[in-house]
RODO-2510 file (C-alpha; in nm, 4 decimals, decimal comma):
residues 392
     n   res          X          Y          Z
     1     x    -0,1293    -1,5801    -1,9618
     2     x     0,1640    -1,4330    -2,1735
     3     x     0,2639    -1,6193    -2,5023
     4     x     0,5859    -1,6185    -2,6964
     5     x     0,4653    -1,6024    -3,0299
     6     x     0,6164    -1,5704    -3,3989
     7     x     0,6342    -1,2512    -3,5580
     8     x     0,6742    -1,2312    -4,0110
     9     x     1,0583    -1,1969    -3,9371
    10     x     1,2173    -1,5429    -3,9119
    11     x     1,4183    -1,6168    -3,5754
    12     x     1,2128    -1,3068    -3,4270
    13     x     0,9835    -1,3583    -3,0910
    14     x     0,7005    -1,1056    -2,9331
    15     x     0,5462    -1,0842    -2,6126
    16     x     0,1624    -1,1357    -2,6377
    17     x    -0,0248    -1,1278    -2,2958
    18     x    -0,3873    -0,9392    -2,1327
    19     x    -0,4428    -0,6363    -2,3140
    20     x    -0,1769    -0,6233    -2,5220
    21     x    -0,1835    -0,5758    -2,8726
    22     x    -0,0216    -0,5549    -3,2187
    23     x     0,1321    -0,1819    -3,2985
    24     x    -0,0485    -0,1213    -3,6179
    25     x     0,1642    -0,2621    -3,9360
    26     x     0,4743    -0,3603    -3,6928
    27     x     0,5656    -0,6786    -3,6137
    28     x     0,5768    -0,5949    -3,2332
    29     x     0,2959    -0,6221    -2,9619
    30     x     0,2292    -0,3388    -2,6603
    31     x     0,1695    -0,4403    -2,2825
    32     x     0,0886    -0,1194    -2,1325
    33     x     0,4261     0,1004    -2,1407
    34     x     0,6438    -0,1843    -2,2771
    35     x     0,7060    -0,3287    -2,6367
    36     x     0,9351    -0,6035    -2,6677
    37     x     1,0679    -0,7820    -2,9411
    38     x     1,3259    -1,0737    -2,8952
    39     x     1,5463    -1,1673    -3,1446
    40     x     1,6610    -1,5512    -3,1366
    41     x     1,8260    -1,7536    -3,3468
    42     x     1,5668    -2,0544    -3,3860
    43     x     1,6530    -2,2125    -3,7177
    44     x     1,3258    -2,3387    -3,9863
    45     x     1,4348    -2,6525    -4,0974
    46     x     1,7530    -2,8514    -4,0928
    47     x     1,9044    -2,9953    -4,3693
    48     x     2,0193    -3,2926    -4,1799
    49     x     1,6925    -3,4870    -4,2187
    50     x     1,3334    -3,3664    -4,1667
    51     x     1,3213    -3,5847    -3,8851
    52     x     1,6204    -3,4936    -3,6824
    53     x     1,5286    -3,0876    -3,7876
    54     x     1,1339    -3,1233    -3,6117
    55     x     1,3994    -3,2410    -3,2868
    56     x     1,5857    -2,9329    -3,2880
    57     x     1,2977    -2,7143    -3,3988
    58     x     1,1479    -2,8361    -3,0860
    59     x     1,4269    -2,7944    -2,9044
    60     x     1,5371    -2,4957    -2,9805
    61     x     1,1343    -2,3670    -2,9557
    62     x     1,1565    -2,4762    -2,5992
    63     x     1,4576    -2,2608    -2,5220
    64     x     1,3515    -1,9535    -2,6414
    65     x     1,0265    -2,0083    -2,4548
    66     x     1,2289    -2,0223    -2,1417
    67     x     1,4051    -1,7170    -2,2618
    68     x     1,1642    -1,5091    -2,3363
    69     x     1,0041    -1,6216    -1,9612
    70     x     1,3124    -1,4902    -1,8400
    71     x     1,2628    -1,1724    -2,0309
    72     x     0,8945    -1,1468    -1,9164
    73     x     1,0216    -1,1528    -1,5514
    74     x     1,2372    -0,8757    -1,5536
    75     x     1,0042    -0,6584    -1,7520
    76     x     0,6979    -0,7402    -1,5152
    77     x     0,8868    -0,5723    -1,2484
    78     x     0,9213    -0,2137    -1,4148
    79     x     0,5724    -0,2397    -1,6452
    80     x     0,2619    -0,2185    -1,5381
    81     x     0,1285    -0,5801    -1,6160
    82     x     0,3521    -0,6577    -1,3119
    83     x     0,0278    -0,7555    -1,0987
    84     x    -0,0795    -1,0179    -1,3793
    85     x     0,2118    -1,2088    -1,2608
    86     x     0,3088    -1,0838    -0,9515
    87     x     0,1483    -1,3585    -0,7013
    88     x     0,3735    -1,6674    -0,8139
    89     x     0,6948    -1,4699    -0,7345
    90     x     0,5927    -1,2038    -0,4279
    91     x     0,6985    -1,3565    -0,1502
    92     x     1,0342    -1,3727    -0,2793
    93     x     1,0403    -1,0293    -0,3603
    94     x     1,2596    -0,7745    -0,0885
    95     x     1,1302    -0,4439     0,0892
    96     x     1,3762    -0,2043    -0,1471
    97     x     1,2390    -0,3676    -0,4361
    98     x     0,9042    -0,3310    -0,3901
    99     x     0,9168     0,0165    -0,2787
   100     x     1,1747     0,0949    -0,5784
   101     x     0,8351    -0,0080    -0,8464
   102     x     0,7341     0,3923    -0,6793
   103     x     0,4047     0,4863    -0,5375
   104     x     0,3561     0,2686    -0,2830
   105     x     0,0451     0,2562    -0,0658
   106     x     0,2357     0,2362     0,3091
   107     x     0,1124     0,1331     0,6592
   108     x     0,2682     0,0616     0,9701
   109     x     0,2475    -0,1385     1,2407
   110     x     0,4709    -0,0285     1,5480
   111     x     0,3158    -0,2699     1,7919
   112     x     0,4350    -0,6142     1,8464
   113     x     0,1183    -0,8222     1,7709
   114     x     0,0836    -1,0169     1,5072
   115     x    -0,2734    -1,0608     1,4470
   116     x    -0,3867    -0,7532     1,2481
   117     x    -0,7162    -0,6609     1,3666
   118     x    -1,0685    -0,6230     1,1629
   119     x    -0,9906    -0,2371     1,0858
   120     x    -0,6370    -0,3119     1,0180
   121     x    -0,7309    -0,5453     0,7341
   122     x    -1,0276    -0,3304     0,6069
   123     x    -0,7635    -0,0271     0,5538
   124     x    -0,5444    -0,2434     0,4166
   125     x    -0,7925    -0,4254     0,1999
   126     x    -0,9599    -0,1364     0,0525
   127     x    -0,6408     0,0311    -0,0517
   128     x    -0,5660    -0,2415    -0,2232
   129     x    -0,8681    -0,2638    -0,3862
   130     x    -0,8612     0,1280    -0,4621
   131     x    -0,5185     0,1075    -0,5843
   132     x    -0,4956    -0,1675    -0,7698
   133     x    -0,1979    -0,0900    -0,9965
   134     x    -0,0177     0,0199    -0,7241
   135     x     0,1784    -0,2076    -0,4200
   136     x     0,0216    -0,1801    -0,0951
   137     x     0,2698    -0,2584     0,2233
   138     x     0,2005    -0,3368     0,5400
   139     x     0,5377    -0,3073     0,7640
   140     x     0,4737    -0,5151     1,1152
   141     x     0,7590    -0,5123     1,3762
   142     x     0,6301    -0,7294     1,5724
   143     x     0,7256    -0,9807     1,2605
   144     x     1,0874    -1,0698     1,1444
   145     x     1,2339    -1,2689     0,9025
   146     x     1,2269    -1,6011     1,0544
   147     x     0,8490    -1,5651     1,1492
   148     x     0,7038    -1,4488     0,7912
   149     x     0,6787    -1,8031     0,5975
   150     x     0,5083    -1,9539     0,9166
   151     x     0,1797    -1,6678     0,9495
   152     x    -0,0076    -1,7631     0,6615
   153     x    -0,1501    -2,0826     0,8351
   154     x    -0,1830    -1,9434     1,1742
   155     x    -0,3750    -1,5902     1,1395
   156     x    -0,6822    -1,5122     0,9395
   157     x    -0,5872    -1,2042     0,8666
   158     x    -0,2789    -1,2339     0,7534
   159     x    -0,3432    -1,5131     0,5272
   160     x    -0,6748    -1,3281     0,3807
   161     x    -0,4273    -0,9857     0,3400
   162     x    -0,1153    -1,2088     0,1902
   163     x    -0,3592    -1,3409    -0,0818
   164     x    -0,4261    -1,0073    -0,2230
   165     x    -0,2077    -0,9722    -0,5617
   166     x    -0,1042    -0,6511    -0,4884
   167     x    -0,0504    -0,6627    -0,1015
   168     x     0,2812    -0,7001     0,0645
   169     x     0,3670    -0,7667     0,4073
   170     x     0,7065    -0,7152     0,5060
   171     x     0,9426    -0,6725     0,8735
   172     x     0,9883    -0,3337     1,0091
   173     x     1,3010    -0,2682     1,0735
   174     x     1,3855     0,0683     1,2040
   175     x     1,7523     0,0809     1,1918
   176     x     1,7080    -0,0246     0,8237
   177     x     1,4624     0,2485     0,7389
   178     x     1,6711     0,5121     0,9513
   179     x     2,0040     0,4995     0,7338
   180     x     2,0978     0,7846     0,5552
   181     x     1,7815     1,0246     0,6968
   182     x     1,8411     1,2689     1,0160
   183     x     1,6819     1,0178     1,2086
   184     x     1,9283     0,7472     1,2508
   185     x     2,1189     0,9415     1,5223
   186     x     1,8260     1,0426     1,7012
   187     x     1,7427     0,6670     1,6814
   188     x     2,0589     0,5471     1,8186
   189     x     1,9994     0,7403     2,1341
   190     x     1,6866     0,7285     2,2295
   191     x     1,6164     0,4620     2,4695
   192     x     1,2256     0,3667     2,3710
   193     x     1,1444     0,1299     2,7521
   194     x     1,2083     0,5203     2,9004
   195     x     0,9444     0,7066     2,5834
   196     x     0,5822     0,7681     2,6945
   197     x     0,4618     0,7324     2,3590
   198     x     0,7122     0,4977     2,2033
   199     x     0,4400     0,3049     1,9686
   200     x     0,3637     0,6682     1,8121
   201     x     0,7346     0,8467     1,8105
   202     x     0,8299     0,5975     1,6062
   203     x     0,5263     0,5667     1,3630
   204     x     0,6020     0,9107     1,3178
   205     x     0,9934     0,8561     1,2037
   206     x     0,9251     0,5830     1,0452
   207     x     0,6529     0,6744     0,7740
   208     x     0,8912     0,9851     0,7485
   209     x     1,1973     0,7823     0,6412
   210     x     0,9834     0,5758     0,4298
   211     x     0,8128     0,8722     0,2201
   212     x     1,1200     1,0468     0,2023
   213     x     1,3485     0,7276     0,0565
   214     x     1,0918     0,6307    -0,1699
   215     x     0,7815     0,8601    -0,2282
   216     x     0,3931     0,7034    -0,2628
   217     x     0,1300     0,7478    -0,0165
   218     x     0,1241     0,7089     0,3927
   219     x    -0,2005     0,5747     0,5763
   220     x    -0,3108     0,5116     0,9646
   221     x    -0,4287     0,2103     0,9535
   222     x    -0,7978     0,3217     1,0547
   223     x    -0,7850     0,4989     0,7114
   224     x    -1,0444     0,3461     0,4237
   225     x    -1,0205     0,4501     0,1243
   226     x    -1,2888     0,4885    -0,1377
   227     x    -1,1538     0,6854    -0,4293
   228     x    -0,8245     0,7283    -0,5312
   229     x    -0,6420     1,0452    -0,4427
   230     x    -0,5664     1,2967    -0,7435
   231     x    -0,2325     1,4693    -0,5896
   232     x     0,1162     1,3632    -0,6133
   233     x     0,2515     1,6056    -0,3259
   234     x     0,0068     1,6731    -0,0129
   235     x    -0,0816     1,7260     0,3104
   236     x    -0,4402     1,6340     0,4883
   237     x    -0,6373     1,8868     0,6971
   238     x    -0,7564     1,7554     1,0149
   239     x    -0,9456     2,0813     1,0179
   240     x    -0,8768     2,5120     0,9346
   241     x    -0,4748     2,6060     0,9236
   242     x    -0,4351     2,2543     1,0963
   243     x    -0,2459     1,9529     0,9534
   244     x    -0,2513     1,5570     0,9813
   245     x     0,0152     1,2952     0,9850
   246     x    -0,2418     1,0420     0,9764
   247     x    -0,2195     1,0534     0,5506
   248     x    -0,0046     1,2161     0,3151
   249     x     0,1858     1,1761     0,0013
   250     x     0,4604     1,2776    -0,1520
   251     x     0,7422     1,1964    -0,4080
   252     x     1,1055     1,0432    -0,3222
   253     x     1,3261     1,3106    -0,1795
   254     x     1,0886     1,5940    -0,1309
   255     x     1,2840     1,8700     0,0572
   256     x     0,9591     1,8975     0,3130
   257     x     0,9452     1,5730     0,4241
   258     x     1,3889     1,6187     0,4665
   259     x     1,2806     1,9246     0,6452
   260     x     1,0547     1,7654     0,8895
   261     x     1,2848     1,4710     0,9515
   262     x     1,5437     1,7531     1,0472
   263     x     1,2622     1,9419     1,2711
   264     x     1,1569     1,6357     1,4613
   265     x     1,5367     1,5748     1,5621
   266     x     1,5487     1,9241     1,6632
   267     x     1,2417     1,9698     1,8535
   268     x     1,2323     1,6276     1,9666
   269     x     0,9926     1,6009     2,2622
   270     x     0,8673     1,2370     2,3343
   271     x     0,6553     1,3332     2,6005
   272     x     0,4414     1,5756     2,4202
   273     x     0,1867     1,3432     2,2215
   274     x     0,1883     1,4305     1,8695
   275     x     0,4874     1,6531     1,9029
   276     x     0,6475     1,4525     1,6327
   277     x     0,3589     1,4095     1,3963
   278     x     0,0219     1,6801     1,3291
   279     x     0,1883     1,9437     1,5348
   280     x     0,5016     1,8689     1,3338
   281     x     0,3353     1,8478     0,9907
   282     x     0,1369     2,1880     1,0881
   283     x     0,4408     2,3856     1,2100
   284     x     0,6610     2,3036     0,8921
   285     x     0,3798     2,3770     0,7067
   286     x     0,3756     2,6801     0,8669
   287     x     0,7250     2,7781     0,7878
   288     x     0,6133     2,8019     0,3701
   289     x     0,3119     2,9706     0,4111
   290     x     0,0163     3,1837     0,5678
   291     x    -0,2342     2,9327     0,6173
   292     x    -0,5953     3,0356     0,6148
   293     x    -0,9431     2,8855     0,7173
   294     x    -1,1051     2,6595     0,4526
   295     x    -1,4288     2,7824     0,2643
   296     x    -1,6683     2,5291     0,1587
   297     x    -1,4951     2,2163     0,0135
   298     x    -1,2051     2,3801    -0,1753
   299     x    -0,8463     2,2516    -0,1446
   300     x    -0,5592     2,4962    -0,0580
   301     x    -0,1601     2,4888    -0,2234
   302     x     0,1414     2,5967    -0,0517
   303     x     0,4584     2,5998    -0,2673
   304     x     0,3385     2,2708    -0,4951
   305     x     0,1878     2,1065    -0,1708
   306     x    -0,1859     2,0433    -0,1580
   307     x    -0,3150     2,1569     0,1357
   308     x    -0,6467     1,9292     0,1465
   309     x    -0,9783     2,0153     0,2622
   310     x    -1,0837     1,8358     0,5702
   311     x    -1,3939     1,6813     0,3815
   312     x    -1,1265     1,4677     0,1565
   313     x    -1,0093     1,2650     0,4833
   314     x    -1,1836     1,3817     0,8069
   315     x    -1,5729     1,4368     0,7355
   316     x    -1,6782     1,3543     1,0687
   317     x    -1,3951     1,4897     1,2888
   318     x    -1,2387     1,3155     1,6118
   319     x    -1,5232     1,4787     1,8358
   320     x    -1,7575     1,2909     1,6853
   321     x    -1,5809     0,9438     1,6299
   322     x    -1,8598     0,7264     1,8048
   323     x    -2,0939     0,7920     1,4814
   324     x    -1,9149     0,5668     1,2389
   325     x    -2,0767     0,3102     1,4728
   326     x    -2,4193     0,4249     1,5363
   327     x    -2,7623     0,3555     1,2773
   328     x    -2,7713     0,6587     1,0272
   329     x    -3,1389     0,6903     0,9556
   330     x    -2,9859     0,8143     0,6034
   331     x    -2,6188     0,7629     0,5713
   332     x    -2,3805     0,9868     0,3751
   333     x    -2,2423     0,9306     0,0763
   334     x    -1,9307     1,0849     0,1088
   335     x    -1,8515     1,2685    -0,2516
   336     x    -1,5533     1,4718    -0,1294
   337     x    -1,4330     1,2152    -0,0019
   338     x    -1,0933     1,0190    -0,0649
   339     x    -1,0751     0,7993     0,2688
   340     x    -1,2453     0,8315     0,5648
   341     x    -1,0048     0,8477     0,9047
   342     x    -1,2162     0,5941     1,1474
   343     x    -1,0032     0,7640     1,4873
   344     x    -0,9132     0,4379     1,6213
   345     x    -0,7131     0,6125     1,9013
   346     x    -1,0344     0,7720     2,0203
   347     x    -1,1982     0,4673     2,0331
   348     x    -0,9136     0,2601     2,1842
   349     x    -1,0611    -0,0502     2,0157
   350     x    -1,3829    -0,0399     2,1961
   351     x    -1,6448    -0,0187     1,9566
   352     x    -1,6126    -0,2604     1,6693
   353     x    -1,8115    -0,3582     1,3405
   354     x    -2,1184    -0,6539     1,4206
   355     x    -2,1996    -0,8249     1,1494
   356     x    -2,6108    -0,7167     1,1262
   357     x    -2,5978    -0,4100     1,3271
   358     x    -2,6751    -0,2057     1,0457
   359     x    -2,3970     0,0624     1,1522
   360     x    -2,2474     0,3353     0,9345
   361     x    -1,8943     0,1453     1,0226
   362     x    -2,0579    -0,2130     0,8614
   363     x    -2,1916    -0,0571     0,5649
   364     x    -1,7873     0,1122     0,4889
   365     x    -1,7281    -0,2654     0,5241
   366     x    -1,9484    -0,4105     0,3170
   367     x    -1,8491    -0,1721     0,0473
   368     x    -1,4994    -0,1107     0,0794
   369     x    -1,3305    -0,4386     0,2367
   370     x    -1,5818    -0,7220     0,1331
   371     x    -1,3495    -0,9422     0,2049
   372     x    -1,2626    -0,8731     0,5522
   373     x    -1,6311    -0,8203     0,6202
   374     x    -1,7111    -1,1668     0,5198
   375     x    -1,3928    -1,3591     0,6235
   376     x    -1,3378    -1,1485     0,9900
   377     x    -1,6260    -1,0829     1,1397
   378     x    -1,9284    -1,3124     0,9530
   379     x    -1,7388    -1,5817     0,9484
   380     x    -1,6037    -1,4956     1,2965
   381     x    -1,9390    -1,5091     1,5077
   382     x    -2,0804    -1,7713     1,2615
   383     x    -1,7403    -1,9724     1,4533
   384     x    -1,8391    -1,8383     1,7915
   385     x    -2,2181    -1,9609     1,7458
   386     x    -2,1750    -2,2758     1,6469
   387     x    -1,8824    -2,3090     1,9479
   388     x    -2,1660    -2,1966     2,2118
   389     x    -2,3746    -2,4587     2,0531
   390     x    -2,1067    -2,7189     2,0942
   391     x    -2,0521    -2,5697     2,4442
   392     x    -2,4406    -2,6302     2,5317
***
C-alpha cells in the first residue's frame, strides 16, 4: 500500500509504496519510472493554542492525504506500479484508455457468445500471466455496454478472467475501431448476413485497426503463451516464405499494418478464406522483400520487421493439430518457443482438455493457465459427478 509520508523539508510530501525507494541523499522516493514530490502547505504548530493547532494539524494531515491519493491516481495510470492499484478502479476504466497505457496484449472475439470457452480463458490467462506489466484485452461483441456489470455472476469464465489484475474485458465495437483507418468505408458497405466467412473478415479488420491505432501485440485466442516475446515489430511464420495473422506485433502507426489495411480494401474477397488475413500478411510481406526458406531455428528481418521462425509460434504445424491432445511418451519442452498456436479451427472444438488424461494439451494447462485448469475443467466434472450422483 502507498503512504504519504514526511520528507526533512517542512510542508513537503513523498510517495512511498512496493519497491520504491529513497534517491540516495534526496528527499524524494522512486516507484519505477516516477519520482514525485508534493509540496503542501500543512502548517507545524499553531499559535492559537496547542490544542486547537493538533485540530488543524489533523486536519490539514487528512487533506493532503486525500491529495496526494489524488496524485497517486493519475500517476498509476502512466507508471508502471499501475497494476498495484489497478483492480479497485478497472472496471471504470474506458477501451481508449487502456489501450493508450501502449503494449497491449489483444484478443478478439467476433462471435456472439458470451461464455468464453476453456481455451479461450487459458490464452487469455497465460498472457496475462506472461505479461504481467502489460494490459491484456479481451474485446467480445457478442457483449455491450448494458450487459458488462451483469457477467461476473453468471459465467465462470468471465468472472475467473475479470479477476485477473491485469485483464480487461471490454465491447467490440466495429464502427468504433473502424474510424479514421481504410476500413471504415469498406465496413459501411459490406453487408456481413450475405459474407461466407463473416466471423473471420472481420477478425481480420479488426485486430488490424486495433494494432494500427494503438500498437502492442495481437493473439488467436488458441494462442498460449509461455515466454515473453523479444520484438517490438513482427510477423509469425506459419512455415518457409509463409506468414500468419494468427500473432503479430507492432507499434502505433506502423506504415505496414496502414498498408495492409489499404490492401485488404483493395483486394477485398470475402469468399476466399483467409484472403484478408495469412495470405494478406504474406503478400504485403512480399511487397518489401525476397523471402527465403528458414534454416534451423534462426529468425529472418525485412525492413525492421522480424520475420519469425516457425518454431517461435507453430512447432507442431496445422497438419498435425490432433497431437496437442494425444499422451507424449516424452513431451517437448518447447525452448524456441514464445506461444504455441493450439489450431482451434482445425479442431472445430472437438477435442478438448480432460482433467487426468495425461495429454500434451493438459500439461500446457497445468503450467500455463493454472487457473483455468483448476476452476474450468476440475472443478467442472467434479460438478458433473456429483450431479450424476444426485441424478442416481
Amino acid at each position: 500500500m502507498l503512504q504519504a509520508i514526511w520528507v526533512s523539508s517542512p510542508g513537503t510530501w513523498a510517495l512511498r509504496g512496493p519497491g520504491c525507494h529513497r534517491d540516495g541523499k534526496q528527499t524524494s522516493w522512486k516507484c519505477g519510472f516516477v519520482r514525485t514530490i508534493i509540496q503542501h502547505p500543512c502548517p507545524r504548530h499553531d499559535p492559537k493554542g496547542p490544542g486547537k493547532a493538533r485540530m488543524l494539524k489533523k486536519i490539514q494531515i487528512c487533506l493532503c492525504f486525500f491529495f496526494v491519493s489524488g496524485i497517486l491516481y493519475e500517476i498509476s495510470l502512466l507508471s508502471g506500479c499501475f497494476f498495484s492499484y489497478v483492480p479497485m478502479t478497472k472496471h471504470f476504466l474506458t477501451p481508449e484508455q487502456v489501450l493508450n497505457l501502449g503494449k497491449s496484449i489483444i484478443f478478439l472475439e467476433t462471435t456472439e457468445r458470451l461464455e468464453p470457452p476453456p481455451l479461450v480463458s487459458c490464452s487469455v490467462e497465460s498472457a496475462a500471466r506472461t505479461y504481467q506489466d502489460r494490459p491484456v484485452i479481451l474485446f467480445m461483441k457478442g457483449l455491450t455496454n448494458e450487459t458488462a456489470l451483469d457477467l461476473n455472476s453468471s459465467y465462470a469464465a468471465f468472472s475467473l478472467l475479470s479477476s485477473m489484475k491485469n485483464v480487461f474485458i471490454f465491447p467490440l465495437q466495429m464502427e468504433t475501431v473502424f474510424q479514421e483507418t481504410p476500413l471504415l468505408q469498406w465496413y459501411n458497405q459490406v453487408v456481413p448476413e450475405q459474407e461466407k466467412n463473416w466471423v473471420h473478415v472481420s477478425s481480420d479488420a479488426s485486430r488490424l485497426a486495433l494494432i494500427w491505432k494503438y500498437g502492442g501485440i495481437y493473439m488467436d485466442t488458441d494462442v498460449i503463451s509461455i515466454r515473453p516475446i523479444p520484438e517490438d515489430s513482427f510477423l509469425a511464420a506459419q512455415k518457409s516464405q509463409f506468414s500468419s495473422n494468427g500473432i503479430f506485433g507492432f507499434p502505433a502507426h506502423h506504415k505496414f499494418i496502414w498498408d495492409c489495411m489499404e490492401n485488404f480494401v483493395l483486394k477485398y474477397n470475402g469468399n476466399l478464406w483467409g484472403n484478408q488475413g495469412p495470405f494478406l500478411m504474406t503478400r504485403m510481406l512480399k511487397t518489401l522483400c525476397n523471402l527465403t526458406d528458414f534454416k534451423g531455428t534462426e529468425d529472418h528481418s525485412c525492413r525492421n520487421i522480424s520475420f519469425l521462425n516457425p518454431q517461435r509460434f507453430y512447432p507442431i504445424p496445422y497438419p498435425a493439430w490432433s497431437r496437442y491432445y494425444e499422451v507424449w511418451d516424452k513431451s517437448p519442452n518447447f525452448n524456441h518457443s514464445y506461444a504455441l498456436h493450439l489450431w482451434n479451427f482445425m479442431n472445430h472444438n472437438r477435442k478438448v482438455v480432460v482433467a487426468g488424461s495425461n495429454t500434451l494439451a493438459e500439461k500446457l494447462y497445468k503450467a500455463y493457465c493454472p487457473t483455468t485448469y483448476e476452476d474450468l475443467i476440475q472443478n467442472a466434472e467434479l460438478r458433473d459427478f456429483m450431479n450424476s450422483e444426485d441424478v442416481v
